[in-house]
C-alpha positions in Angstrom: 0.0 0.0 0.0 1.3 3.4 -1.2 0.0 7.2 -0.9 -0.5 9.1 -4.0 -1.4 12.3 -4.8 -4.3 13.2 -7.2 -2.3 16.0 -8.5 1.1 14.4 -9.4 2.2 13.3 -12.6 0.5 15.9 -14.7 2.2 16.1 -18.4 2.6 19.2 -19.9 1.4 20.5 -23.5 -1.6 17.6 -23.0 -2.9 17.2 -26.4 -5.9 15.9 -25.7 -8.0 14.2 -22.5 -6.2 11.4 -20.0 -8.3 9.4 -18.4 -6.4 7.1 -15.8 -7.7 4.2 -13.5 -7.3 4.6 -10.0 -9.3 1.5 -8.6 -11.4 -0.5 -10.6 -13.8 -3.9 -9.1 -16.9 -5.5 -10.9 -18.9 -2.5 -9.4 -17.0 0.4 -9.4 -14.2 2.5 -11.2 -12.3 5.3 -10.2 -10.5 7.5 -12.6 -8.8 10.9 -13.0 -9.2 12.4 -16.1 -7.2 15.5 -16.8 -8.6 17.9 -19.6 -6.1 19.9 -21.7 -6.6 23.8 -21.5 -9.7 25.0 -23.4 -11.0 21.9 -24.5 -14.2 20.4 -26.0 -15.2 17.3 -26.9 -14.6 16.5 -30.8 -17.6 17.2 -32.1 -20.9 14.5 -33.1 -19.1 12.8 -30.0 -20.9 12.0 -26.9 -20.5 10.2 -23.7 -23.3 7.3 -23.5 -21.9 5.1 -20.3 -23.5 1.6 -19.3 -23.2 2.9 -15.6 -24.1 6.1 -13.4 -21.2 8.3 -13.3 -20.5 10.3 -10.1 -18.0 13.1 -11.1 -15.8 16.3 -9.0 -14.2 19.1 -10.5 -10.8 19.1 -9.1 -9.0 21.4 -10.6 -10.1 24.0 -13.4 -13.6 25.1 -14.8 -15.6 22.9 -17.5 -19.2 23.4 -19.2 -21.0 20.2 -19.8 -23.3 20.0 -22.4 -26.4 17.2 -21.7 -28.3 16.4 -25.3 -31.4 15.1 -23.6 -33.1 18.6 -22.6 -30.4 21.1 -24.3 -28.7 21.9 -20.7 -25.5 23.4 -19.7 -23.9 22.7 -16.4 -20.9 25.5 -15.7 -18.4 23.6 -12.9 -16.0 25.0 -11.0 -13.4 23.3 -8.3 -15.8 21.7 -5.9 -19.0 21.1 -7.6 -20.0 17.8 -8.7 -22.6 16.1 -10.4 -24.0 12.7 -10.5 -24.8 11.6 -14.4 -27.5 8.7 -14.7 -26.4 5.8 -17.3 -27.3 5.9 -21.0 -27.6 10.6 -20.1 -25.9 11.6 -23.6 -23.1 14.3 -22.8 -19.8 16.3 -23.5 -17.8 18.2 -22.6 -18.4 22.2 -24.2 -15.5 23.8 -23.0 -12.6 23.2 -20.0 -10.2 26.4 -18.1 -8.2 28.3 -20.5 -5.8 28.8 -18.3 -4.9 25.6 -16.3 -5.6 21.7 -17.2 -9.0 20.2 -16.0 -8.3 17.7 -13.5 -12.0 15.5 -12.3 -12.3 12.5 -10.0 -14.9 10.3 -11.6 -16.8 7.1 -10.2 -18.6 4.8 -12.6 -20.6 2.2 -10.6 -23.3 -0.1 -10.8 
């Protein structure tokens, strides 16, 4: 058993999203994803997972963008928001300034 710390290891120049396991069992995975400065999901993408996701922003700012009603959720460090399986979304826009750095749970 080892300490780490969510903020380590964070590449420069990130040309595009890392999303990185932290703990993963048959009902429940834990990832930090780190978002490049001002970035959006490639477009006609969206996010459509077989599990609820539980997610915290970290680090940064991000706009979500959720297809079913049109809706845009504005995040800042702090905030979090639990996504129901199968709820189409993407990501509109992350911090200009700084990477985007989110603690996500998918479980069943």
């Amino acid at each position: 058993m080892k300490a780490k710390n969510i903020y380590s290891n964070l590449p420069d120049n990130l040309p595009e999203e890392i999303f990185e396991t932290l703990v993963s069992s048959d009902n429940i995975k834990i990832e930090r994803i780190i978002s490049p400065r001002n970035h959006k999901t490639p477009g006609g993408r969206w996010f459509s997972q077989d599990t609820d996701e539980f997610v915290i922003l970290l680090q940064g700012s991000a706009e979500l963008f959720f297809k079913e009603n049109n809706k845009i959720i504005k995040l800042k460090p702090g905030d979090y928001i639990n996504i129901p399986r199968h709820k189409e979304h993407r990501v509109e826009s992350t911090d200009k300034q700084t990477e985007t750095i989110w603690l996500a749970a998918h479980y069943k």
